[in-house]
C-alpha positions in Angstrom: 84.8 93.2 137.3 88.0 95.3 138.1 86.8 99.2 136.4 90.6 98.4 134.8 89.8 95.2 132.8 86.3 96.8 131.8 88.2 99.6 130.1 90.5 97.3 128.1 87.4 95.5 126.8 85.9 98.4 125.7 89.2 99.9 124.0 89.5 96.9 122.9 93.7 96.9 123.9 94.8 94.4 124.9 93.6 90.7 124.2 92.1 91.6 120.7 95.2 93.2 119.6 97.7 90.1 120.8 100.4 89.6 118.8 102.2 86.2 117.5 105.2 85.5 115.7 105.4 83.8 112.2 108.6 82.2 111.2 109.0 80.6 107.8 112.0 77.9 107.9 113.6 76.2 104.7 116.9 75.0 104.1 117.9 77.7 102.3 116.3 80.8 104.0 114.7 82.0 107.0 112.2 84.7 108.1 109.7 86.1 110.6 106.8 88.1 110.8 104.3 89.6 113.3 100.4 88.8 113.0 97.6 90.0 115.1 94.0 89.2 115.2 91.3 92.0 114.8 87.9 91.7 114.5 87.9 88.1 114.1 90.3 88.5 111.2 93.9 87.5 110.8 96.2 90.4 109.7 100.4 91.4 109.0 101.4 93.4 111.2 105.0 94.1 110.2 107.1 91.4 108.0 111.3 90.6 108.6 114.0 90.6 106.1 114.9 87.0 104.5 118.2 85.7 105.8 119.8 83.1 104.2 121.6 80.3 105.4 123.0 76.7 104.3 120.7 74.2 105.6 123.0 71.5 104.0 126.5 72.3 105.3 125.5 75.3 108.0 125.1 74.0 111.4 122.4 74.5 114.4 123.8 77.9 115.5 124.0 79.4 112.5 120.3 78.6 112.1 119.0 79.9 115.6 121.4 83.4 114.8 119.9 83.4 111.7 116.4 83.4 113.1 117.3 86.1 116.0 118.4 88.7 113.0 114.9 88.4 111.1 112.5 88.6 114.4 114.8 91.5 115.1 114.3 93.1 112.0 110.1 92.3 112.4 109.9 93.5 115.8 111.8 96.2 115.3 108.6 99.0 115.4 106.8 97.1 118.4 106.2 98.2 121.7 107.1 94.5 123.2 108.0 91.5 121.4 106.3 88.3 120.9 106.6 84.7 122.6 104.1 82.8 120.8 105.0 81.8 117.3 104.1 79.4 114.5 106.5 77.7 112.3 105.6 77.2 108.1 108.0 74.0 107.3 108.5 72.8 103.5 107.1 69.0 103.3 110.7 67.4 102.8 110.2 67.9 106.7 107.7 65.8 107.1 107.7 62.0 106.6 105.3 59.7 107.6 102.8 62.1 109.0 105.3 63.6 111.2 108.4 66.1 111.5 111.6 64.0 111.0 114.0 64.0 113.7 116.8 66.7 113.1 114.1 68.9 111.9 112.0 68.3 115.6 115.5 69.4 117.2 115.5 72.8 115.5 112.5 73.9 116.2 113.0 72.5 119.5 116.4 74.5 119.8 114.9 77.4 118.4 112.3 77.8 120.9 114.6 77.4 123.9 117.1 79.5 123.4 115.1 82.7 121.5 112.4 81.6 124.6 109.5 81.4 122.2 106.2 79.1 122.8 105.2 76.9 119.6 101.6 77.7 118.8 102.4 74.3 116.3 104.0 74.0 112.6 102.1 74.5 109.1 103.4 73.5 105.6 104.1 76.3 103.7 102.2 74.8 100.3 99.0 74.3 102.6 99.1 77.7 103.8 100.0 79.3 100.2 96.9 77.2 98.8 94.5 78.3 101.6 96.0 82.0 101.0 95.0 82.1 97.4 91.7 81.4 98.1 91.2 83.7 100.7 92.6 86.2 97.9 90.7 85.5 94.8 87.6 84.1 96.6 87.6 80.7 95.1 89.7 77.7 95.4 93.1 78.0 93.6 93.7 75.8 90.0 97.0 75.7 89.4 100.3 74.5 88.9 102.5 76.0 91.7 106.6 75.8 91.2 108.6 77.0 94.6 112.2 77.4 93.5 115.1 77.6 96.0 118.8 77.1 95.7 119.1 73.3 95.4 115.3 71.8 95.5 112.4 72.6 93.1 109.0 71.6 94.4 106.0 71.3 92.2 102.2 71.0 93.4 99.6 70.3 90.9 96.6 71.9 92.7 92.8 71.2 91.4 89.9 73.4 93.1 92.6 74.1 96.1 92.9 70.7 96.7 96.6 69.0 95.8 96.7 66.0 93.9 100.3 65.9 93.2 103.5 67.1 95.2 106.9 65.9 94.1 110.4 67.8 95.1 113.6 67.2 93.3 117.1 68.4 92.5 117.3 71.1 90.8 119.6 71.8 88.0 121.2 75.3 85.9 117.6 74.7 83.9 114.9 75.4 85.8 112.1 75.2 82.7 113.9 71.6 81.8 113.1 70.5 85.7 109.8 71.6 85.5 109.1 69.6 82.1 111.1 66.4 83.6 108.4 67.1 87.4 105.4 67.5 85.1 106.3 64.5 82.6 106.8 62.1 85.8 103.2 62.7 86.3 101.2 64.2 83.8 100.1 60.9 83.0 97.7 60.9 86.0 95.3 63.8 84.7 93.3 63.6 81.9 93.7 67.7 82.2 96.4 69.6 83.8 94.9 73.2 84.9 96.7 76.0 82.7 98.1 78.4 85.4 101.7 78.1 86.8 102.9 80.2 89.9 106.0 80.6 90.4 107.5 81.7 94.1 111.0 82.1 96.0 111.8 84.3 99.1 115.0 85.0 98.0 115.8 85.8 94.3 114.2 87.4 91.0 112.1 85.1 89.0 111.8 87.1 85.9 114.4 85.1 84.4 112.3 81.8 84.8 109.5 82.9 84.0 111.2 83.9 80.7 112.4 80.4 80.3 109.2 78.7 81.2 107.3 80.5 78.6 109.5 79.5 76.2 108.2 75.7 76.5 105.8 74.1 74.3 103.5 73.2 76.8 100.1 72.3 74.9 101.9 70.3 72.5 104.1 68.4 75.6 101.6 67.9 77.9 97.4 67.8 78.4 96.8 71.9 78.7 93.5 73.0 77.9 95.4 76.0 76.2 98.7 78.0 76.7 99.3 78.2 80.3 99.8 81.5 81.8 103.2 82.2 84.0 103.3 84.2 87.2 106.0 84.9 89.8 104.5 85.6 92.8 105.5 88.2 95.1 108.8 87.7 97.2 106.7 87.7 100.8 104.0 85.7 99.5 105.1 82.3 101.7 105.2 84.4 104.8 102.5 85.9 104.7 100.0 83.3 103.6 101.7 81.7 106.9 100.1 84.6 108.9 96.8 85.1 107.4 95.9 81.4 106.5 98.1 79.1 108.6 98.0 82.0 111.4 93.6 81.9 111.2 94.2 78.0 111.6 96.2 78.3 115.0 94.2 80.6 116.0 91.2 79.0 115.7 92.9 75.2 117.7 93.9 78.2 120.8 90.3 79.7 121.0 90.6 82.7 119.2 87.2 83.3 117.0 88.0 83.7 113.2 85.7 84.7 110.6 84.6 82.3 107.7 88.2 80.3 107.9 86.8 76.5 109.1 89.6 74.7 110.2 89.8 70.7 110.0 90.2 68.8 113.1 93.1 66.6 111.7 95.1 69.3 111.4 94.7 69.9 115.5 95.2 66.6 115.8 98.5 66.1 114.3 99.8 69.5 115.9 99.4 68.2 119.2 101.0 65.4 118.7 104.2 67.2 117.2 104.0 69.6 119.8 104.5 66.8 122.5 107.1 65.2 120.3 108.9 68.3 120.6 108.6 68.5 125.0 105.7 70.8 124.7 102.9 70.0 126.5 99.1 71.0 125.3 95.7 70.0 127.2 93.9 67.0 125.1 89.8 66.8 124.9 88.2 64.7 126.6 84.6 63.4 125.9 82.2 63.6 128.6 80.5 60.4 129.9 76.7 60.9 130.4 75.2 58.6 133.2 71.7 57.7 133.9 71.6 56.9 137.3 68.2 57.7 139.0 68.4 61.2 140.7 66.0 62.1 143.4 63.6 65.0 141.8 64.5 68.2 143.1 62.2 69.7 145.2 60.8 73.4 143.5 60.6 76.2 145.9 57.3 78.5 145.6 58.5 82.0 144.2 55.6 84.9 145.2 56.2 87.5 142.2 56.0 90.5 142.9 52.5 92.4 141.9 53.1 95.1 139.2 50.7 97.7 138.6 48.8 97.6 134.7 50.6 100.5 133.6 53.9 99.5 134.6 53.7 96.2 132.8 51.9 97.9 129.5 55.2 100.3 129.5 58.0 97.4 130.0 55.6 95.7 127.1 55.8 98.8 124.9 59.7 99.2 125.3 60.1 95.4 124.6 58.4 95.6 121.4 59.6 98.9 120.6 63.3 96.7 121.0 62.6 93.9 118.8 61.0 96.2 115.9 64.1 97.8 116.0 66.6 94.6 116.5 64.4 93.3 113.4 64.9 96.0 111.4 68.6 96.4 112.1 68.5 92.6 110.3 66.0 93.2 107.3 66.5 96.8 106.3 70.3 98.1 106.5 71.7 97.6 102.9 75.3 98.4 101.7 76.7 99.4 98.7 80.5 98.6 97.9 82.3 100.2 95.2 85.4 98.6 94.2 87.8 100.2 91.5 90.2 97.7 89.8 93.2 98.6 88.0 92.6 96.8 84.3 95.2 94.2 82.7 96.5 94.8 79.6 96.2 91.7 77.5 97.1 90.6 73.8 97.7 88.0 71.6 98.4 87.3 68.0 97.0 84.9 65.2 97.4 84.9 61.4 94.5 84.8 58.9 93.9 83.6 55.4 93.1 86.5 53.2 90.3 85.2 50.2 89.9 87.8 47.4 87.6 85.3 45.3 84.0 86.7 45.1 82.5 83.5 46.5 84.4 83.9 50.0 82.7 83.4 52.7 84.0 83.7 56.6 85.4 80.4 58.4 85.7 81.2 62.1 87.1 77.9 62.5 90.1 78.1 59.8 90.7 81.7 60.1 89.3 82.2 56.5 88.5 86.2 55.7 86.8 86.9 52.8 88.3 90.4 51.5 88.0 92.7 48.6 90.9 94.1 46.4 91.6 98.1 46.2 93.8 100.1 44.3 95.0 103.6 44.7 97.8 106.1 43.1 99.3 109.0 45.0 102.1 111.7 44.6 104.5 113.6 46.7 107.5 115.7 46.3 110.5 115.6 48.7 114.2 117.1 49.5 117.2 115.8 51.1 120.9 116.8 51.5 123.8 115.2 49.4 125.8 113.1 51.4 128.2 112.2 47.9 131.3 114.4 47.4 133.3 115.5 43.8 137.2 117.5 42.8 136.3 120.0 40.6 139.2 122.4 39.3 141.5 122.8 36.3 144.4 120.9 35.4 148.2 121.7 34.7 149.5 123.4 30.8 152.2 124.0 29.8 154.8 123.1 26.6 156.9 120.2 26.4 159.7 119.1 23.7 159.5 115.9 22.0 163.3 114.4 20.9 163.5 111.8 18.3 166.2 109.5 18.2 164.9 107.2 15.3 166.0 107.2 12.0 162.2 108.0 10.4 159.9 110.5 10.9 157.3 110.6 13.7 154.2 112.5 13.6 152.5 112.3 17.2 148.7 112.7 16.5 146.7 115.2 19.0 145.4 113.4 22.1 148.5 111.1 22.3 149.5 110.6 26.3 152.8 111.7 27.7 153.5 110.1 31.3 155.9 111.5 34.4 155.4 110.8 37.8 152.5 108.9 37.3 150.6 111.3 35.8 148.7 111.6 32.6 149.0 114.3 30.1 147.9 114.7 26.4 149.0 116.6 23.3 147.0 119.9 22.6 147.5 119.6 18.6 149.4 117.3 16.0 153.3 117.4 16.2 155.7 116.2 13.5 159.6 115.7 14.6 162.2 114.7 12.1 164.3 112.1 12.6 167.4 112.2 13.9 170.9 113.6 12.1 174.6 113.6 11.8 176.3 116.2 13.8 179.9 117.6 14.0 182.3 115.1 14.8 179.6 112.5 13.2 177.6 112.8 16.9 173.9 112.1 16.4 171.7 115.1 16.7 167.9 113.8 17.8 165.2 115.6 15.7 163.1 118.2 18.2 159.9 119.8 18.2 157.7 122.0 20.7 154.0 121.3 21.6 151.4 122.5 24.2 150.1 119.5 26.9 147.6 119.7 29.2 147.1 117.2 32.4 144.3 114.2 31.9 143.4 115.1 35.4 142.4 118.4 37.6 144.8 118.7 40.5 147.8 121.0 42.0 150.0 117.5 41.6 150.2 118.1 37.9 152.3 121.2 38.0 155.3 120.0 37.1 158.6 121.4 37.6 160.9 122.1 34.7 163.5 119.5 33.6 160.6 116.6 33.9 161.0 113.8 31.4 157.6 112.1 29.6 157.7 108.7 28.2 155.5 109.3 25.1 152.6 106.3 24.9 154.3 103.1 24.7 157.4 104.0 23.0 160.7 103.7 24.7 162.5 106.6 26.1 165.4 105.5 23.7 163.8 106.3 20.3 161.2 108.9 21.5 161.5 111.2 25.2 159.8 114.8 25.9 161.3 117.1 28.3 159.7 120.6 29.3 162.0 123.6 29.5 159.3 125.1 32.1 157.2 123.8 34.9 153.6 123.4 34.1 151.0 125.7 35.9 146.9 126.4 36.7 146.4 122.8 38.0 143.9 123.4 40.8 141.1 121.1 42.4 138.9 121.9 45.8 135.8 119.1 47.1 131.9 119.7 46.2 128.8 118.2 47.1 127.4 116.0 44.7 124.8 113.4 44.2 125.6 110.2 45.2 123.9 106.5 44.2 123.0 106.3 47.7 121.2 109.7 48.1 118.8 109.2 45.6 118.1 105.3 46.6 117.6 107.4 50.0 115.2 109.6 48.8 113.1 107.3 46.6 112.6 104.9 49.6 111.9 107.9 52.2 108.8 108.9 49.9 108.1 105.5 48.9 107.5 105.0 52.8 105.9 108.5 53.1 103.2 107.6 49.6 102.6 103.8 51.1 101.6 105.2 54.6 99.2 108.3 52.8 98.1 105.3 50.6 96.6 103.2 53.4 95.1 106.5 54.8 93.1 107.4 51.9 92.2 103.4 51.2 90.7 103.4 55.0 89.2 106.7 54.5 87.0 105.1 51.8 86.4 101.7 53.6 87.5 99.6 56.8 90.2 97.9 57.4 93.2 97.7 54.6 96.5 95.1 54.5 98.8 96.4 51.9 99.8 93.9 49.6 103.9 93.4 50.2 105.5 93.8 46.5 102.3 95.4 45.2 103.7 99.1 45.3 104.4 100.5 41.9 106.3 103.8 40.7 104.8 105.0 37.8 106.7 108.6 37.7 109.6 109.8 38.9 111.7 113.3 38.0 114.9 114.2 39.8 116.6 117.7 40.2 120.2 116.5 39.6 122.2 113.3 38.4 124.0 111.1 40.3 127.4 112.7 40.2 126.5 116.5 39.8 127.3 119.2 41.8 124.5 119.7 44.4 124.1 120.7 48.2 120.4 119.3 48.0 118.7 116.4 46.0 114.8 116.9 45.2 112.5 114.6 43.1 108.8 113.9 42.5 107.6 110.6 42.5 103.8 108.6 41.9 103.1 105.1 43.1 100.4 103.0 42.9 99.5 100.6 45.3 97.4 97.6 45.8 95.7 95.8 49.2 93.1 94.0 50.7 89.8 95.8 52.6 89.2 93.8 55.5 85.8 93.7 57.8 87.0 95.3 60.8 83.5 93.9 62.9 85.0 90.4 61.9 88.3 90.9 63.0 86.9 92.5 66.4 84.5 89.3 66.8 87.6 86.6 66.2 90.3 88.6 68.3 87.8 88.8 71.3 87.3 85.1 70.7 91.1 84.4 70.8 91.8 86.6 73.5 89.0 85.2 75.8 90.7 81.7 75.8 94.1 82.8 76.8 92.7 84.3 79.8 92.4 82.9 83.4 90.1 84.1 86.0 89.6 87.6 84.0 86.8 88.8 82.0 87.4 91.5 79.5 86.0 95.1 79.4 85.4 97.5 76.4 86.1 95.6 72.9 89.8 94.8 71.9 91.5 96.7 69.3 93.0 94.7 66.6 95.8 95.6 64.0 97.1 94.0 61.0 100.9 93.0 60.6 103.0 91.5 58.3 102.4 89.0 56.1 102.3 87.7 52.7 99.9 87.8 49.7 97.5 85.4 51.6 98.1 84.7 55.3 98.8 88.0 57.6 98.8 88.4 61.3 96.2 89.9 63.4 97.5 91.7 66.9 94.8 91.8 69.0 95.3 93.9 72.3 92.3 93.9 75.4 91.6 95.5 78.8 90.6 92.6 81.3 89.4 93.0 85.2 89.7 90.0 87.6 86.5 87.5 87.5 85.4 88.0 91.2 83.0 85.5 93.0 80.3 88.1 94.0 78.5 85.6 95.6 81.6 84.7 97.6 82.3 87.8 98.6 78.6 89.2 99.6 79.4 86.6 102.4 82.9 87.4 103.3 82.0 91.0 104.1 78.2 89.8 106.0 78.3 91.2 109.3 81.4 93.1 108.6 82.3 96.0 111.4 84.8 98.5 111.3 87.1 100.0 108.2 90.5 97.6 109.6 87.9 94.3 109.4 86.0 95.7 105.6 90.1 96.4 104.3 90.8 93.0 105.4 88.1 91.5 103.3 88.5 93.4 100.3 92.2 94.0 100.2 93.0 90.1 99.1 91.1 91.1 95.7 93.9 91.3 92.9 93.9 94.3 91.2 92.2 96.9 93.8 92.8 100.4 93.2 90.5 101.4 96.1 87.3 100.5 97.6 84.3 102.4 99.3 81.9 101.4 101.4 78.2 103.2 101.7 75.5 101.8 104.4 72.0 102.7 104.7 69.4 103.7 106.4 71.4 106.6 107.6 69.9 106.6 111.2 71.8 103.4 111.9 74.1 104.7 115.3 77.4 104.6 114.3 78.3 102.4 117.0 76.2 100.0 115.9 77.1 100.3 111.9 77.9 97.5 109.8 77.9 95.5 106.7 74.1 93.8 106.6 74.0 90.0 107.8 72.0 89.3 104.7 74.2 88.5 101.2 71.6 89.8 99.4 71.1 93.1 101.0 74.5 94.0 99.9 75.4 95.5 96.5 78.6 95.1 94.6 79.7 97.6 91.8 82.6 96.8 89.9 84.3 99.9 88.7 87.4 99.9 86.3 90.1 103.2 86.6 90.3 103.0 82.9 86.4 104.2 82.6 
């Protein structure tokens, strides 16, 4: 062996580290990636940015240009760029076992003028299904929805097996396509698993997932309970092409790969497509075994050459001495991994019935709480500025001369209104005025008489000028008229604050609030948990500083209530809310107890809030044997890094004389310890 190649085996540069290309195709978008194998482990290397393009109306070169911008954008940090590449296809690609036709000419295309080699094609569902095993260490239940621009394909998946795949049109109502998918064969499952995931390369699926939650689902369809709704992450279809469709080519070119079997129909049928597309590969051929008689060969006599005692007692020594030590590098090293998962938040509601009767007793079943009634009274005083405004002033005096022109005698009592310019006045005192006489030259002479007025209202308006005419009550100005010889004066006004209505509802409902809340304090102080009853608040004093419509910059008052609720057992409400919670969840466990509140409700039935931490359920089991035999910190990262949730894991190995070169994960399952460790502890 060259001194050259021996050094890029033990750097381990060259082969290990080869790189492949990964290119996801749909008719809506396309993009690349770059994967590597190390340590017998598929692994992202660097990922492209989706390009879209119209698979329905674009043509071929749009899609090869297309392809050229995202492999630019993935290669764009490597030394050299990659020839070999796998293709993930949707399965309206496929019909009858193999790639149709105009689909077989793009790739075809694709590889001849970007001058790639096809490792072979993979469908993106089988990769994505393979992938979330690998990341939650068991095979994947679940309902999973890819949405693109003019197709929706739904997979109904059952322990990572699919059992249903239908892709249709897709409409402005993505949750009503779903429903219509789902109805057109629900009626093949006695049980559909209650997990949707939702996934698109292209466009934010909060929206959806919105929608879909909306739905009815338990009461439409066979759900165990309400099913919970994830979007998936935007790169999830590339990459589960690279690490679970990538381990599969890998495996059909020779490449080892840890603890990923691969099924030989799957070889089979990418062979064949890769011939279909002008590619050639190398088939497997059996070997014939024949049993024709062979002459027996003829053993030549080897003289060994004599060793001395001593030498062979040493070479005996050092073999033992080797397999002690090979042994206990299998029986004794032990490893301790420490993983720290970043907790869920979690929560859900459900409403009780509240029993006050002495005989209650709890039904878990009916959500039936026995409870006891309490009573308390408390006080507080309180302040708050007027918001309610007021004229305050003086009005217009002044004197005025009343003119009869009747033939009688008017006495105008006190009181009586005069009106000019729409304004009121009154008379300060009683006024007779004589009727009316003969003058010279027989003219009639009206009777006259002088009285003080003062303006019904405070105001500057009411100051007069002289000459004014009053209309006296509701006599006309032709048998009775006053006049004033001077204007009126002192009629001033200027705003105040005053108490309104509004202040003091204010103020009664701001320590109402305050009293109700100091209420429930005190009640829980004395017992456990307390509901207070709605309605059930009395005020049994009240005393206010001012009246509504005073003069006042501030409003203060002192008011009691008393005020009625329910004592609840807080240990029963605990026990049912982790009970409800636990069957909303899905491959979780929760940690810590849940807290509960009590919400709104009536005299009898109230809702509970219950709110829980939860970690991911991991299959230890299944992991103890991902990570046997594990070497290096890239290959343990690998292993661990699919589990959702990680914060950050550490790895500790024992015995301690273990050379370093030679350090790694035990072969034995159970000679490996997992600690679960939650960031909120």
């Amino acid at each position: 062996m060259e001194l050259s190649n021996l050094l890029d085996k033990v750097t381990n540069k060259k082969e290990l580290h080869k790189k492949f290309l990964a290119i996801e195709l749909t008719d809506d978008i396309v993009q690349a990636a770059v994967w590597q194998v190390v340590d017998s482990i598929t692994e992202v290397v660097s990922v492209g940015t989706p390009v879209p393009w119209n698979g329905d109306e674009g043509n071929l070169e749009e899609l090869i240009t297309a392809v050229d911008t995202t492999i630019t954008k993935a290669i764009e940090q490597l030394d050299h760029s990659p020839t070999e590449v796998i293709f993930g296809i949707p399965n309206t690609w496929i019909k009858n076992d193999s790639l149709v036709q105009e689909k077989r000419t793009y790739l075809k295309k694709i590889s001849q003028d970007l001058e790639l080699t096809p490792l072979g094609y993979v469908i993106v569902m089988d990769s994505l299904i393979r992938y979330l095993r690998m990341q939650e260490g068991t095979p994947a239940s679940a309902i999973l929805i890819q949405v693109a621009d003019t197709e929706l394909t739904l997979a109904v998946v059952i322990q990572g097996k699919t059992q249903a795949l239908k892709t249709i049109s897709r409409g402005d109502d993505v949750a009503a396509d779903v429903e219509s998918t789902i109805l057109n064969c629900a009626q093949d499952f006695k049980q559909l698993p209650s997990r949707f995931l939702v996934f698109d390369g292209m466009h934010d699926l909060e929206e959806v997932v919105q929608n879909l939650t909306l739905v009815d689902w338990v009461a439409k369809f066979p759900f165990l309970h309400i099913p919970k709704i994830e979007a998936l992450n935007k790169d999830i279809v590339i990459r589960a092409l690279c690490v679970a469709g990538g381990a599969e080519v890998a495996k059909s070119i020779g490449i080892t790969i840890t603890d990923q079997p691969v099924k030989p129909e799957n070889i089979e049928n990418q062979a064949e497509d890769f011939e279909a597309l002008g590619f050639q590969q190398e088939e497997l051929k059996d070997l014939e075994t024949t049993n024709s008689s062979l002459p027996k060969p003829k053993i030549p006599h080897i003289t060994l050459p004599h060793l001395p005692l001593r030498t062979l007692l040493a070479l005996f020594v050092v073999a033992f001495v080797f397999f002690i030590f090979a042994g206990s590098l299998w029986l004794f090293p032990k490893a301790v991994v420490t993983l720290t998962l970043e907790p869920k938040q979690e929560s859900t509601k459900f409403i009780i019935t509240m029993d006050p009767s002495t005989s209650a007793v709890i039904d878990a079943e009916k959500l039936i709480i026995p409870v006891s009634t309490v009573t308390t009274t408390v006080q507080k005083e309180g302040t708050i500025p007027t918001t309610g405004s007021k004229e305050v002033g003086e009005p217009a005096k002044g004197e005025v001369t009343i003119y009869n022109r009747t033939l009688v005698k008017k006495t105008f009592p006190q009181g009586t209104t005069l009106s000019a310019s729409g304004l009121k006045f009154t008379l300060d005192s009683e006024v007779s005025v004589a009727s009316k006489s003969v003058g010279v030259d027989y003219v009639d002479v009206p009777g006259k008489e002088t009285v003080k007025i003062t303006a019904s209202a405070i105001g500057e308006k009411s100051n007069l000028p002289s000459g004014t005419e009053f209309t006296i009550g509701a006599f006309a100005t032709e048998s009775f008229i006053a006049k004033n010889d001077s204007a009126l004066k002192g009629g001033t006004s200027r705003a105040v604050a005053a108490v309104s209505a509004k202040d003091k509802t204010n103020l009664i409902n701001e320590l109402k609030s305050q009293l109700e809340l100091e209420a429930q304090q005190k009640l829980q102080e004395q017992g456990d948990l307390i509901y207070l009853l709605p309605n059930a608040t009395k005020i049994t004093f009240e005393n206010y500083s001012n009246k509504v419509g005073e003069e006042a910059e501030t409003l203060s008052a002192t008011i009691s209530i008393t005020v009625s609720g329910y004592e609840l057992s807080r240990a029963t409400l605990t026990s049912l809310g982790k009970q409800k919670i636990s069957q909303t969840l899905i491959d979780s466990q929760l940690i810590g107890e849940p807290q509960v509140k009590i919400g709104e409700g009536d005299a009898e039935k109230t809702t509970v809030e219950v709110a829980a931490l939860t970690l991911p359920q991991l299959d230890i089991s299944q992991l103890q044997n991902n990570l046997r035999g594990v070497r290096g910190e890239a290959a343990f990262n690998q292993v661990v890094g699919t589990i959702p949730g990680l914060k950050s894991a550490t790895l500790a190995i024992s015995p301690s004389w273990i050379p370093k070169f030679m350090k790694s994960l035990p072969r034995k399952a159970e000679n490996i310890e997992i600690k679960i460790v939650s960031t909120s502890q």
